[in-house]
C-alpha positions in Angstrom: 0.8 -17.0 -19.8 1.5 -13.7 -18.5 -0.9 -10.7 -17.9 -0.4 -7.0 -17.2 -0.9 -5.2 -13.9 -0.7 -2.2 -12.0 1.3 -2.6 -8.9 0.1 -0.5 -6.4 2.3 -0.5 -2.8 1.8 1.3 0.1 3.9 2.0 3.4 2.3 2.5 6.3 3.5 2.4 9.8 2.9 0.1 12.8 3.6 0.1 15.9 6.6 -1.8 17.2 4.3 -4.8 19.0 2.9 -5.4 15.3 6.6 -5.3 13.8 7.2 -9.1 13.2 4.3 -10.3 14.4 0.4 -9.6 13.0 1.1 -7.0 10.8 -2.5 -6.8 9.5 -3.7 -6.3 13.1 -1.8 -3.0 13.0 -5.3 -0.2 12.8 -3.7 1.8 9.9 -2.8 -1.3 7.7 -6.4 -2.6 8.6 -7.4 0.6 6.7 -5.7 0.1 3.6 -6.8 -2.9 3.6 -10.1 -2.0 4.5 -9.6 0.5 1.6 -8.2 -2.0 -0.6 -11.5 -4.3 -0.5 -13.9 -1.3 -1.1 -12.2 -1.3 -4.6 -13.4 -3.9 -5.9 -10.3 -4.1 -8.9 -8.1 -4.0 -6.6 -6.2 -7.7 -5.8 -8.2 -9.1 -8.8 -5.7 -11.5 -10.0 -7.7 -14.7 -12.0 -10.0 -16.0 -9.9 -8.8 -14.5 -6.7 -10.0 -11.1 -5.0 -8.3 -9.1 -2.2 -5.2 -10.4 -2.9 -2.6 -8.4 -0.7 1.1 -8.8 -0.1 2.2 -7.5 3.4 5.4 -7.4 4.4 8.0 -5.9 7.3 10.4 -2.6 6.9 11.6 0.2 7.6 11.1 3.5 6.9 13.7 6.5 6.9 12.8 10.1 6.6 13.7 13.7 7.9 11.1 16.1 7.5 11.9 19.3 7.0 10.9 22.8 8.5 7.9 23.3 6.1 6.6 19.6 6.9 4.1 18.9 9.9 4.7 15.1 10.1 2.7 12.6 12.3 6.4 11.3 13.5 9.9 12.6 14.1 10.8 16.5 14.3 12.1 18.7 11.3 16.0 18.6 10.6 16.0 15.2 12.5 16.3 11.7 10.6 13.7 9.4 11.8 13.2 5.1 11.0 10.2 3.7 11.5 8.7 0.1 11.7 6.5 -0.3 8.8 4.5 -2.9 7.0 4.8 -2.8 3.3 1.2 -3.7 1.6 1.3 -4.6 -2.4 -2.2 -5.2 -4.3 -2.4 -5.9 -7.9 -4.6 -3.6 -10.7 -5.8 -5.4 -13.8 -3.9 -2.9 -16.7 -7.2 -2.7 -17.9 -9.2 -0.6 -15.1 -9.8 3.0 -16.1 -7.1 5.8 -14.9 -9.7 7.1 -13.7 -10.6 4.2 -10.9 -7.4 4.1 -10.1 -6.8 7.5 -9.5 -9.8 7.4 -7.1 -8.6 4.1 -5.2 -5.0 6.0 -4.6 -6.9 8.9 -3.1 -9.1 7.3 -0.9 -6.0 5.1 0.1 -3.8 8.5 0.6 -7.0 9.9 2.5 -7.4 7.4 5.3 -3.1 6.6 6.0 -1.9 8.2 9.1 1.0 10.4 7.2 0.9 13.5 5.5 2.6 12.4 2.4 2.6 8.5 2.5 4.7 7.1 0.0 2.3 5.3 -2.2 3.9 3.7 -5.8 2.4 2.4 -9.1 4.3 1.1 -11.9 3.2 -1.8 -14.6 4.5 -5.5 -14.1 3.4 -8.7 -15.5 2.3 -11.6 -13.7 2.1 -15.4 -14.6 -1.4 -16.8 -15.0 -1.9 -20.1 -15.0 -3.7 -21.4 -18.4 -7.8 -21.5 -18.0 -9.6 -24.9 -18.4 
């Protein structure tokens, strides 16, 4: 059976001794995740909570002259180790709710514009009972 969802992922750097290792050791992923959990709609998939996906990559950027970024200089490109964090968003939760829990996640990342997505997806539930 499937079921809707928000997808809400999340980039957020590490440093390069967390690339490829523990990236939920890494101190701004432990704050989305921290984040994350003080929502508590968000990673509530069945009868699971907190569910988070957390993976490796790589960001590329070059910020420009009206930018004032945490990494990387103006007219230069920069890449950067990352750790990509997905949670999941029952379709049901208000706007509202969710437009608070991408605040408070924007609030507490390092960057000044993190790159934060949401889009709808369905996900297979296994049949209750």
């Amino acid at each position: 059976m499937l079921q809707e969802f928000v997808r809400l992922a999340v980039y957020v750097p590490v440093d390069e001794a967390s690339q490829g290792t523990d990236l939920a050791a890494a101190s701004a992923v432990r704050e989305i995740l921290r984040t994350f959990r003080d929502f508590g709609f968000a990673g509530s998939v069945g009868t699971y909570q907190a569910v988070v996906e957390i993976s490796s990559a790589v960001e590329t950027f070059m910020p420009t002259a009206d930018s004032a970024p945490t990494h990387g200089e103006a007219g230069i490109v920069s890449a950067v180790p990352s750790a990509r964090l997905v949670t999941y968003i029952p379709a049901g939760t208000p706007r509202e709710e969710v437009d608070r829990l991408v605040d408070a996640v924007a609030s507490v990342h390092p960057w000044e514009h993190p790159l934060i997505e949401l889009d709808r997806v369905s996900l297979w539930m296994p049949p209750e009972g």
